[in-house]
C-alpha positions in Angstrom: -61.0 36.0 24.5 -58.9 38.8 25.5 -57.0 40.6 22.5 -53.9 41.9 22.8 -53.4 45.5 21.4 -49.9 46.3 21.0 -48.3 44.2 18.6 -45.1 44.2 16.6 -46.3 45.4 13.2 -44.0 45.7 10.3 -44.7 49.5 10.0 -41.4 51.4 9.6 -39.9 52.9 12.6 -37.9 55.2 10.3 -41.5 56.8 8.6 -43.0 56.7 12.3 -40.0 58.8 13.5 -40.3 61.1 10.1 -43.8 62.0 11.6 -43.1 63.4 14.8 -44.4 67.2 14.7 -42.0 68.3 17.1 -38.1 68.7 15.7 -36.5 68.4 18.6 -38.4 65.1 19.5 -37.7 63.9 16.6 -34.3 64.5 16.5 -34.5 62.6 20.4 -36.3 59.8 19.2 -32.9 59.3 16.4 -30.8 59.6 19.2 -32.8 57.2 21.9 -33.2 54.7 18.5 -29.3 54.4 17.9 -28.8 53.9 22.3 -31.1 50.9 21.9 -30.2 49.8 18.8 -26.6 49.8 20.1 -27.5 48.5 24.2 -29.4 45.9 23.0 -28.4 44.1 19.9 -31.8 44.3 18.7 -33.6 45.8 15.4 -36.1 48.3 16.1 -39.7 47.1 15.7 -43.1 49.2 15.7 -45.6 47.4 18.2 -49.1 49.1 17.8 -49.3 52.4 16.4 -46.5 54.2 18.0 -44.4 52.3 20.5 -40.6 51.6 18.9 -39.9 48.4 20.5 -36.4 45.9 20.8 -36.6 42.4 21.2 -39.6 40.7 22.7 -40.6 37.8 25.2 -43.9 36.1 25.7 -45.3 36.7 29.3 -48.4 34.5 30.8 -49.2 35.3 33.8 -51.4 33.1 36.8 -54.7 34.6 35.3 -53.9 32.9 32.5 -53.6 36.5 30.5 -50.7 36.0 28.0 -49.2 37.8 25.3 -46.2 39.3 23.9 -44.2 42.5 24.4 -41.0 44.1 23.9 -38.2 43.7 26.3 -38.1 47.3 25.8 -38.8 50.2 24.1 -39.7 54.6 23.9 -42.4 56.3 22.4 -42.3 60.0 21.5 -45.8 61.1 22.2 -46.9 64.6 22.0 -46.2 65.1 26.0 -43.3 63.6 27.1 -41.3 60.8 26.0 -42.3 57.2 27.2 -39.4 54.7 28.1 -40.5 51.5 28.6 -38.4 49.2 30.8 -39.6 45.5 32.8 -42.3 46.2 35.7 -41.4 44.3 38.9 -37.5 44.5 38.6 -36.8 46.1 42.2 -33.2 47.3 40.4 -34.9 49.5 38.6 -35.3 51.9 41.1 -31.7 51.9 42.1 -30.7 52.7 38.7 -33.4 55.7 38.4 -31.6 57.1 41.4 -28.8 58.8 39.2 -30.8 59.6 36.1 -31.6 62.8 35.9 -35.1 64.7 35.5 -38.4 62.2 34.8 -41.5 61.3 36.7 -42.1 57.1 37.1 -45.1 55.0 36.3 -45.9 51.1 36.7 -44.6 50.6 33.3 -42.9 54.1 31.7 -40.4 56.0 32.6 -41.4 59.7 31.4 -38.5 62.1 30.0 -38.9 65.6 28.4 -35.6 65.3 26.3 -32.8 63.3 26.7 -30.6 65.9 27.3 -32.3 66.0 30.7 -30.8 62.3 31.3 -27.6 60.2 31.8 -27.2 58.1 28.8 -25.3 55.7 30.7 -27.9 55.0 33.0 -30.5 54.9 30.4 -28.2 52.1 28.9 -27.7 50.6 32.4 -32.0 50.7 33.1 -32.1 48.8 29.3 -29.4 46.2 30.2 -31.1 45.8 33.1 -34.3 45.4 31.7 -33.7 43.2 29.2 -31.3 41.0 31.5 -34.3 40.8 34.4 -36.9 39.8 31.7 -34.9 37.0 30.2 -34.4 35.5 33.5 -38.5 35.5 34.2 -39.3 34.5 30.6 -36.6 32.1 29.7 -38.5 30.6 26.9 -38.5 33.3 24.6 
């Protein structure tokens, strides 16, 4: 049986942000907190060991492989900063058009600060997000 790793634990995203080494990421993880605190309506939530997470939805898909995850969510890891937004929404890329400096993934979205991006399409990509995932996964 599979076992899912990342799950919302009720570790406190306030002590988890404390702990990042690096000031200024810190002080960019306080920021990126209050734009998706705001954007979504949402409490923050830890999910695994360092993933700050808003809302979630259960997904199953035809393998039969089901879990849950956040609709969306940012970690700041030592490298860069990880946004994560819905996989498969093709608006996504639109939006990512006019945001400023970061490199793509399936999943993440990586930024270096988010003075480097355009807050109002960083609330735009989470709408979005959170929008396309609730249409796919309307039991949640």
């Amino acid at each position: 049986m599979y076992e899912q790793k990342t799950k919302e634990t009720d570790n406190s995203v306030i002590e988890f942000i404390e702990n990042v080494e690096n000031p200024k990421k810190r002080e960019d993880a306080y920021k990126l907190l209050d734009i998706f605190t705001e954007t979504t309506g949402y409490p923050a939530k830890m999910w695994g060991p360092s993933i700050i997470g808003f809302g979630s939805y259960h997904y199953k898909y035809e393998s039969g492989h089901e879990g849950n995850a956040p609709l969306v969510g940012f970690s700041p890891r030592k490298a860069k900063i990880s946004l994560y937004f819905a996989t498969g929404d093709t608006e996504r890329e639109a939006l990512l058009k006019d945001f400023g400096k970061y490199t793509a993934a399936k999943a993440c979205v990586y930024i270096n600060k988010v003075a480097d991006i355009h807050v109002e399409v960083l609330e735009a990509l989470i709408n979005q997000s959170v929008k396309f995932l609730k249409e796919r996964y309307p039991n949640h």
